[in-house]
N, C-alpha and C positions, 0 to 999 in steps of 0.2 A: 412148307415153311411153318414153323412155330407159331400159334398168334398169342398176342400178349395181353395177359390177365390184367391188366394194369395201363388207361391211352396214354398216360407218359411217363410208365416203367423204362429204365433205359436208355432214354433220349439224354443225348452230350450235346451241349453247344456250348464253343469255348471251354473256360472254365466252368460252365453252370451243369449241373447233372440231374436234370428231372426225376424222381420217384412218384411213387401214388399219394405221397404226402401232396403231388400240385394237382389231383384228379379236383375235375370242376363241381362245382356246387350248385342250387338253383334254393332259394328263400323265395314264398311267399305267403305276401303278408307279416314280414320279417321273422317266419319261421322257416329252419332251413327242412328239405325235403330229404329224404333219402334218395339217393341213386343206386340202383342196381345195373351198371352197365354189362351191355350185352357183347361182347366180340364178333363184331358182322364180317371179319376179315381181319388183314396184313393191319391195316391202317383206319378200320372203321368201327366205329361205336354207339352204342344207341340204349338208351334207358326208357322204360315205360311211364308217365305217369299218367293222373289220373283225367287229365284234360288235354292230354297229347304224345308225342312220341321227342323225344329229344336225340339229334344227331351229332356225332360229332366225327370229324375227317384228320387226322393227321399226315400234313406232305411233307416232302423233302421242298426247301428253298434256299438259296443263297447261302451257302454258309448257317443251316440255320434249317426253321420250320415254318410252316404254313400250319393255321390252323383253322376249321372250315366249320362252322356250328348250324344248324336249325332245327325249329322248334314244328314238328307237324302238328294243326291243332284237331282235336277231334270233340272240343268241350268248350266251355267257357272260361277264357284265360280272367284269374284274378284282379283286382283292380291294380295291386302291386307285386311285382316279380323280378326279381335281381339272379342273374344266369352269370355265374362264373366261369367261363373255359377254360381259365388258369391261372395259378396261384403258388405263390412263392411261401411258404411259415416265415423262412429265415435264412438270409444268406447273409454273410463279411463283404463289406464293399469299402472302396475308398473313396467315390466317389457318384452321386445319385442325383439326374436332371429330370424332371417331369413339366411335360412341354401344357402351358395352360390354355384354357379354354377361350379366354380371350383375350386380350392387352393388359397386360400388366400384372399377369397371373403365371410364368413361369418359374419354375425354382430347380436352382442348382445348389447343394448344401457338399464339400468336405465331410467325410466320414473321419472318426469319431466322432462324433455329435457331443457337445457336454449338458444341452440338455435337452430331451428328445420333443420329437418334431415331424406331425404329422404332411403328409401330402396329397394331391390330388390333380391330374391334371388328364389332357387328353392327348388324342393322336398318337403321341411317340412320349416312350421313354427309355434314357440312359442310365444302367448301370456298368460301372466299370470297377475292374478290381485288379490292381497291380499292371496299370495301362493298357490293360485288357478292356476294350467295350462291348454291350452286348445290346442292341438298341430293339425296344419293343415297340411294335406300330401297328395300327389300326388305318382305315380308311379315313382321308380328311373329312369329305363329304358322307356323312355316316348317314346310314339307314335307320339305325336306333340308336337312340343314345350311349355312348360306352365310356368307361373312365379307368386310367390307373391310378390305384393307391396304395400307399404305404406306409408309416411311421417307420423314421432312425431314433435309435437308441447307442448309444454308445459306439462300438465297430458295424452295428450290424445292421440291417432294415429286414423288418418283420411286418407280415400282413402283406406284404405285397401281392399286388390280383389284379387280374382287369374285369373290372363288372360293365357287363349290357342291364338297361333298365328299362322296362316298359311299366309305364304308370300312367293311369288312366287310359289306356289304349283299348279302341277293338280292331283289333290285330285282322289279316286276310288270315287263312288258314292254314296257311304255310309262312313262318317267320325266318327271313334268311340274315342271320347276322353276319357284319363286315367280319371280314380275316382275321384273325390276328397272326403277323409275323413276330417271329426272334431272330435277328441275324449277327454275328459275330462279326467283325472286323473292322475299317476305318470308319471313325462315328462321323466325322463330317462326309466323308462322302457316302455315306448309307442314307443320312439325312438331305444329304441334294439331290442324289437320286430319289430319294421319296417323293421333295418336291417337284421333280419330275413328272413321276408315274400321275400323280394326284393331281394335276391340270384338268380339270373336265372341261375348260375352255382354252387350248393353246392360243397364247398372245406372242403377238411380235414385240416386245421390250427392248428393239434396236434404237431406235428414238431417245432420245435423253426425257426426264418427268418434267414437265414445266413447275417449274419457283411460284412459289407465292410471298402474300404480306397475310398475317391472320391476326384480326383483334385481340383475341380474349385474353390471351397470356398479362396483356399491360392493361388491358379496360374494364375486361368480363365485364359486368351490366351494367357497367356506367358510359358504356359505346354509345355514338351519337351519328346523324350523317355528316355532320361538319367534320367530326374526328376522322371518319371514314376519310373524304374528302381531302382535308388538309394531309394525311399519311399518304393518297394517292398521289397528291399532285407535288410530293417532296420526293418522293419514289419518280416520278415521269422525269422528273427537275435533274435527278444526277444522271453523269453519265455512263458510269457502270451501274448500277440499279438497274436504270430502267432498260435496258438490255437481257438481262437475266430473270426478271422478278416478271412474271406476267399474268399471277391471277391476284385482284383483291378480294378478300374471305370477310363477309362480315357475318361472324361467330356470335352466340346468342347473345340476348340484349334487344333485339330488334324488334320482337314481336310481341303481340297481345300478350299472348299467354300459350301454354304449349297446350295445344291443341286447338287452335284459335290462330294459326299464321296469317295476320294482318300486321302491319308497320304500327308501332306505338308512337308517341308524340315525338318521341326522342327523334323520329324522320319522316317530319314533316311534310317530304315531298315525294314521300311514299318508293316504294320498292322499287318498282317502276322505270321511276325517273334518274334513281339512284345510277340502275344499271348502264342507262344510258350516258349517265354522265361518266359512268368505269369507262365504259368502251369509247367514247371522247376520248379519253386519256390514249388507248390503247389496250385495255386491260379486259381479259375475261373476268365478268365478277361472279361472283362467289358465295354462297348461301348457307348456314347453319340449318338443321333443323332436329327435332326429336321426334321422328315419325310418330311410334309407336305410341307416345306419352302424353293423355290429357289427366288438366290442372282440372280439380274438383269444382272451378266456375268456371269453366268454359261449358258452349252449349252442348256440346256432345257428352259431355258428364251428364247436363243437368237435364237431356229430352231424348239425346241418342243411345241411353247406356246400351240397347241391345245390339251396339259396335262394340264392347268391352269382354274381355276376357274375365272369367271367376277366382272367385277362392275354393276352395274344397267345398264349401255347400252351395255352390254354381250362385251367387251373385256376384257380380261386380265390385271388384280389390283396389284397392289404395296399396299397389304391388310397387310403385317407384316411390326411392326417396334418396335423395341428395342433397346437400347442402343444406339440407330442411327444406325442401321443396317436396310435394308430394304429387301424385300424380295415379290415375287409373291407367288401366292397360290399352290399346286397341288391340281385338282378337282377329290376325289375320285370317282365319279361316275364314272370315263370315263376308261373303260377296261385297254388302253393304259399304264395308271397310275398305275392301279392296276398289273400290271406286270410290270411294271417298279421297284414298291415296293418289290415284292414278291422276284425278283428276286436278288433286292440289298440285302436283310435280310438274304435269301439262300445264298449269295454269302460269308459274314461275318459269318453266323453262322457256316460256312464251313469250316472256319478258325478257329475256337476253342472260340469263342466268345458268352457264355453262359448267358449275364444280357445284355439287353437294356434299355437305358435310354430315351425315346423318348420325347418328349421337344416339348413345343407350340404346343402340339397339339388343344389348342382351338382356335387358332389364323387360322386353317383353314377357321372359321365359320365367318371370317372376310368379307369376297369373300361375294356378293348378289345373285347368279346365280350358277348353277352347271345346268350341261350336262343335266341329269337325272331330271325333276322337278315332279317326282311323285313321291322323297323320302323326304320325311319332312326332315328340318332342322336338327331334330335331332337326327337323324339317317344317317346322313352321317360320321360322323367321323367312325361311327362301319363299315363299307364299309373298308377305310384305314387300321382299324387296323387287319379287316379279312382280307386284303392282307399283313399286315406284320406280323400277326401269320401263314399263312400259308406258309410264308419264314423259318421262324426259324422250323417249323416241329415238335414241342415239344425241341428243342434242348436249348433253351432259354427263362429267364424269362422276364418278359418284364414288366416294372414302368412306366406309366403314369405319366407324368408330365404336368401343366397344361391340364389336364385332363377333359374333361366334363361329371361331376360325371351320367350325361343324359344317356351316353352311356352304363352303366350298368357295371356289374361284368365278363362280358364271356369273354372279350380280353386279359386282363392284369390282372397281381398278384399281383402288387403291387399300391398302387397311391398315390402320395402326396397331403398331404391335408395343410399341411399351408404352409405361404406365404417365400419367399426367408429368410435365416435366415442368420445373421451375428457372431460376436462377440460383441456386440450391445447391450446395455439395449431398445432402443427406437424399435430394429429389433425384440427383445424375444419379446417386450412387443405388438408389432403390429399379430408378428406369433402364439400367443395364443391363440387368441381367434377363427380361427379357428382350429387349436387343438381340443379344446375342442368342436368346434360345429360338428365334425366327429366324438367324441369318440365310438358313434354305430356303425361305417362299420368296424372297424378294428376286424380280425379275423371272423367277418361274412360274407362282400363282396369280401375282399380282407386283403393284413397289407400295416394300415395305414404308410405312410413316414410323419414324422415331419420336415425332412430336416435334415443339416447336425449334427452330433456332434460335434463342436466343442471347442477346447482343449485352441487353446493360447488366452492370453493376456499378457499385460506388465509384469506379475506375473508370469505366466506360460511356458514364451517361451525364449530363449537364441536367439534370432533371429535380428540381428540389420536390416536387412529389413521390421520388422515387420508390422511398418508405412509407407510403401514410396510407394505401391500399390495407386493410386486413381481413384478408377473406376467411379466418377462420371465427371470427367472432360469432357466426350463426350459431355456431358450435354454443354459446354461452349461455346459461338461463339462470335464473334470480337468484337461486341455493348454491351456483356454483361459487367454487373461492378463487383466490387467483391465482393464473394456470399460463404460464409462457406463452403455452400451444396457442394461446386466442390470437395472441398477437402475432400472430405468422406473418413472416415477411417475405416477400415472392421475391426478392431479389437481395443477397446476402453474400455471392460468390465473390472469389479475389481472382484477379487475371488469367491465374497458372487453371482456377478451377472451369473458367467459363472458358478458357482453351481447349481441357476435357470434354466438354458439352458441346461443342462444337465441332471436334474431332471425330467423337462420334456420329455426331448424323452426317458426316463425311463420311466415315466408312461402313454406314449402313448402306450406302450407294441406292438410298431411296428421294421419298420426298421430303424436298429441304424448303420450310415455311417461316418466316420472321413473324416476329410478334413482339414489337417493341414502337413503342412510340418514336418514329424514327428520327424527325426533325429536334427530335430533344438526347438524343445519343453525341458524343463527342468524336472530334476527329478519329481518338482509337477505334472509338465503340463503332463508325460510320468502316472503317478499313476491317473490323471485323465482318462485319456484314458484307463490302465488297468482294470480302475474298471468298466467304462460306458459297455464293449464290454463286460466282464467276467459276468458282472449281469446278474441273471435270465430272460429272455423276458415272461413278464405276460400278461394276458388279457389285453383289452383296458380299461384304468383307466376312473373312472366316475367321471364327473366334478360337487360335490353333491351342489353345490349352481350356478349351471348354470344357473338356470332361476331366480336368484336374481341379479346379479352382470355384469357386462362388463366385469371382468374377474373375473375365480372361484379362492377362497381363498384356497379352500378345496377338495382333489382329494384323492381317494382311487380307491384300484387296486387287483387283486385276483391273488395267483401265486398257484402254485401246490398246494403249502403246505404253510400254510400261504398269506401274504399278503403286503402291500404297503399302508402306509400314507402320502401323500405328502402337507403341509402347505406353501402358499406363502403370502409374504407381497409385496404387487403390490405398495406400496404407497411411496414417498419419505422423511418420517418421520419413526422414528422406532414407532413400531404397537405392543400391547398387544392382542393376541387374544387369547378368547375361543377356550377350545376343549373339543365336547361331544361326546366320546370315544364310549356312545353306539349308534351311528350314523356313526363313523369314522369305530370302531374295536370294534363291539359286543363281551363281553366276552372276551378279550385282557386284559392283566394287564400289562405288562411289555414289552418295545420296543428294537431297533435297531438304532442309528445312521446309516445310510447306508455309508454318506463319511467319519464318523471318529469310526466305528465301537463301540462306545463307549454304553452300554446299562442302561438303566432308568425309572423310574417308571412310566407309561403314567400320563403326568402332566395335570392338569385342562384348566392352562392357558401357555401359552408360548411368551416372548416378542422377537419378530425377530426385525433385524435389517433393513435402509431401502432396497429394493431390494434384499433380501434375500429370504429363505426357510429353511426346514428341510424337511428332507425325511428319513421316519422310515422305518423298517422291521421287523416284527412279524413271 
């Protein structure tokens, strides 16, 4: 048999047609290297360089290829080195998803572009051209770091590549980089089966997720224990609430300072006590924390820095910053650390503290340097969160928040996948879209979190503080002029739009959490809450025109018995849209209003209003 001059001369998948325009590349030091690939065979390839041997495998998969890279070392690998296996110059697409790296970083953009627009994401991505998809993927739980990227311009997306990086590494002497697949065919089921294969912990997800109430969205740091309290015991007080709703969260505000977990004055009666008064009620309570993140006066900044991760010239970084908060790193490689963790989680879950909510944890990855450099990048967070599962001891479950989807499924049960949510149309409409580019991990790696439920707006809520929160004012400093943005209002929706907001974390079929001051919500605002917690928790809804749209119009969802149609009109015009019912609900004749119970013949067409929805049940 012929062998080919060229590892991806020839290669068709679908519409895309490889040449040696996509042959892989290796920079370092951000210079690129030459390759001179050698043909070891049908399907194998191998280039010399000066500090190793580089391989490359080409297989047949699915519809598609497998592609199989490592680096044998025989020298000292550079401090910086970026290996490309594959790359795209320039293809016509109509349509381009790149799945992101943590909550709130996925992106789905319509081609034409009118003005171009860079990408970057991991795991998986979608290109489609003329309803054609072609989905690229990587391993979830990655060995070394790897990413695609690409800019659209106009029709087209150019620079597309998947790059592995090793930066600051000493590598074992044989480097096995994860796969990468190309597969043609159905994009949502290519992506459920991914979420499949990629379980390195199978869970049983037969069980429904238990409800919560979560502060922050209505307190953030103005939380108190009486606030805690008063929302618990108006929660115990109804009688659909307290049924459904059974953990209370109480989300930062509580403590010293981040890296300092003690109770501040605001609770009095310390942690502790708090808990016990939850579980009084009936409630598992529920704990915020920012593992990785100390405040530059806490004692560990100021006696323990050799628990901190570096900058580039190995001291100790002021690597976090939010809301104007700043904060040094903890370096999990460094034992010190990892018992410093183990010990704080054992200490709380001791306490009757059965849900963490662990926070920024991607922001560890800020730090250039850790103790240990012969654990890839991305593989340090899983270091951390083995020292703070082995705190809790099975005692508690543990949410990922900013999360780096990198680290896989064995740590945490739960992890949030879209971006900070408000009461917001601009906030719903920014946190969907990833939503929707998660909807395969939920219930097969983990249950997805969409963020909070929430209930009030001007419409919903008896609350005359409802406006006078402005959390973006940190934002403002003495030279600034005046600038809307300061005055951000967290709550701003009209009915139609906090129906949307709540449809969705319906059909995310993940975990569903309130965050409103409840005893000050109105009869409407109190029956939206009723119904969001009381509803059945279904599968994770498939977003059936994801690889057409920036956002899906059209979401269906599978429950026990029956099912879920959820219709949204993204646009600010009212919308007449199509509905082809044997695409939505095979065999369905007759529907569900879910918010006004009212039921109807499945209609052809349906005119929503703008920033609205419908959400059926069959």
């Amino acid at each position: 048999m012929k062998q080919k001059s060229s590892p991806f001369g020839g290669i068709k998948i679908g519409y895309l047609e490889l040449d040696s325009a996509c042959c892989p590349q290796l920079f370092c030091e951000g210079r690129e290297l030459g390759l001179n690939w050698k043909n070891d065979g049908e399907n194998h390839f191998s280039a010399e360089l000066d500090f190793g041997i580089l391989n490359l495998e080409i297989l047949p998969f699915v519809n598609g290829i497998r592609i199989e890279s490592s680096l044998k070392m025989n020298g000292t690998l550079p401090e910086k080195v970026i290996f490309t296996p594959l790359r795209i110059p320039k293809i016509k697409l109509g349509h381009v998803f790149f799945c992101g790296e943590k909550m709130g970083r996925s992106a789905a953009v319509q081609i034409p572009v009118k003005e171009p627009r860079s990408f970057e994401g991991r795991h998986c991505c979608a290109l489609t051209r003329e309803g054609e998809t072609i989905i690229a993927s990587t391993s979830l739980a990655q060995r070394y770091d790897n990413y695609f990227r690409g800019t659209a311009g106009g029709a087209w997306l150019t620079g597309w590549r998947i790059d592995f990086e090793l930066l600051h590494l000493d590598p074992p002497r044989c480097i096995r980089f994860d796969p990468v697949t190309l597969q043609c065919g159905n994009g949502l089921e290519i992506l459920e089966q991914y979420g499949i294969d990629n379980a390195e912990e199978k869970r049983d997800f037969s069980a429904p997720p238990e409800y919560g109430w979560n502060s922050w969205d209505y307190y953030r740091w103005t939380i108190t224990e009486d606030e805690v309290m008063k929302n618990a015991e108006f929660i115990a007080a109804d009688p659909v609430l307290k049924q459904h709703v059974k953990r209370i969260i109480i989300d930062d505000g509580w403590q010293y300072c981040y890296g300092e977990w003690e109770a501040n004055p605001n609770f009095p009666g310390g942690m502790k006590k708090l808990a016990d008064r939850l579980r009084k009620l009936g409630f598992k309570p529920g704990l915020w924390l920012a593992p990785s993140i100390v405040e530059p006066h806490s004692r560990i900044a100021q006696l323990d820095y050799d628990m901190l991760a570096c900058s580039e010239g190995g001291q100790p970084c002021l690597g976090y910053r939010c809301m104007e908060r700043y904060g040094f790193l903890l370096d999990p490689t460094v034992p010190k650390t990892q018992k410093f963790l183990t010990s704080l989680f054992d200490r709380y879950a001791g306490m009757g503290y059965e849900y963490f909510k662990l926070d920024f944890l991607a922001a560890t990855m800020a730090a250039k340097r850790f103790r240990d450099r012969s654990i890839p990048r991305c593989r340090i967070l899983r270091l951390l969160l083995d020292s703070i599962r082995r705190g809790v001891a099975g005692r508690a479950e543990l949410l990922g928040c900013n999360y780096l989807f990198c680290s896989g499924n064995s740590f945490v049960d739960s992890v949030r996948v879209g971006h900070d949510i408000h009461s917001r149309w601009d906030s719903i409409v920014r946190n969907t879209g990833s939503v929707a580019g998660l909807f395969w991990a939920n219930k097969r790696l983990w249950i997805n979190d969409p963020d909070f439920a929430v209930c009030r707006n001007p419409e919903t809520s008896a609350d005359p503080d409802l406006l006078r929160l402005k959390a973006n004012l940190v934002a403002c400093r003495p030279d600034s002029s005046f600038d809307s943005d300061f005055d951000f209002i967290l709550a701003s929706t009209n009915l139609n739009e906090q129906l949307v907001l709540l449809s969705l974390v319906l059909i995310t079929g993940g975990a569903v959490n309130l965050s409103d001051n409840m005893p000050l919500l109105n009869e409407q605002g109190l029956e939206l809450a009723r119904k969001t917690v009381s509803a059945e928790s279904g599968f994770g809804g498939r977003p059936l025109d994801m690889f057409e749209h920036a956002l899906p119009f059209y979401w269906t969802q599978k429950l026990k018995k029956g099912g879920r149609v959820l219709v949204v009109n993204w646009e600010d015009e009212a919308q007449e849209i199509p509905l082809d019912w044997n695409k939505l609900a095979p065999g369905v004749n007759e529907v569900r209003d879910f918010w006004n119970s009212r039921t109807e013949k499945c209609p052809e067409w349906i005119t929503l209003e703008p920033h609205s929805c419908k959400l059926w049940v069959f």
